[in-house]
N, C-alpha and C positions, 0 to 999 in steps of 0.2 A: 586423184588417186595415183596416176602414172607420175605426175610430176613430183611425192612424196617417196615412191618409189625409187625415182632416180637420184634423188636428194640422199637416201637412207644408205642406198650403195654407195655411191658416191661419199660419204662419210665414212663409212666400209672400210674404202679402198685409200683412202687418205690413214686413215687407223691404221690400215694394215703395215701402209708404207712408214709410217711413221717408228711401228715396230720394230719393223726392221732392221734401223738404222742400230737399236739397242744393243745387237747382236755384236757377240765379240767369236772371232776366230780364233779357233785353236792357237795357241804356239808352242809350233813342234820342237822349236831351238836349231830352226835350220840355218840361222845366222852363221857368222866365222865365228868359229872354236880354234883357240891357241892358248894352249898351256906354258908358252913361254912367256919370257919378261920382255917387256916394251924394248926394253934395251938390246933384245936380241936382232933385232931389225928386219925390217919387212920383206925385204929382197924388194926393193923401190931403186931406182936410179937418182930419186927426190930426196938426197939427204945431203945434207952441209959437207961441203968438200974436206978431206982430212979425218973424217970423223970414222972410228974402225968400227964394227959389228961388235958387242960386246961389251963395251967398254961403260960399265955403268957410273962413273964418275962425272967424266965427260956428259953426259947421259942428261944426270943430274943437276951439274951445275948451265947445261943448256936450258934446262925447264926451269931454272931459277931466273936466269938472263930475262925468257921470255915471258917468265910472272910481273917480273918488277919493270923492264923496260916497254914491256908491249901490250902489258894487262892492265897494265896500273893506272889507270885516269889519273891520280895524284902524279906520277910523275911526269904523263904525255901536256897535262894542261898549265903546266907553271908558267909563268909568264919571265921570259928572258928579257 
């Protein structure tokens, strides 16, 4: 009888915890909010030397540089 009992809870409490894991937290959208464009710059020290705040060309043809030269398996693995 005891040792049913403690088996019953014991399942219980594994249920319960199990539960729980289900649960989702609120999101209140405490993240960063910026309503500006990437290209406005972060006030970071971390950016490419030369390169002005603003400048969305520039901007541009950087994220294209770093699609095809640094994204692209096809052109990191060619055989020279």
């Amino acid at each position: 009888m005891m040792k049913r009992l403690v088996q019953t809870t014991l399942a219980a409490a594994v249920a319960l915890a199990a539960l729980t894991a289900c649960g989702e937290k609120p999101q209140t959208g405490a993240g960063i909010r910026s309503d500006a464009p990437p290209y406005a710059g972060t006030g970071s020290n971390f950016t490419r030397p030369g390169w002005k705040v603003g400048d969305k060309t520039e901007w541009e043809s950087q994220l294209k540089a770093r699609q095809q030269y640094g994204q692209n398996e096809y052109t990191r693995t060619q055989a020279k």
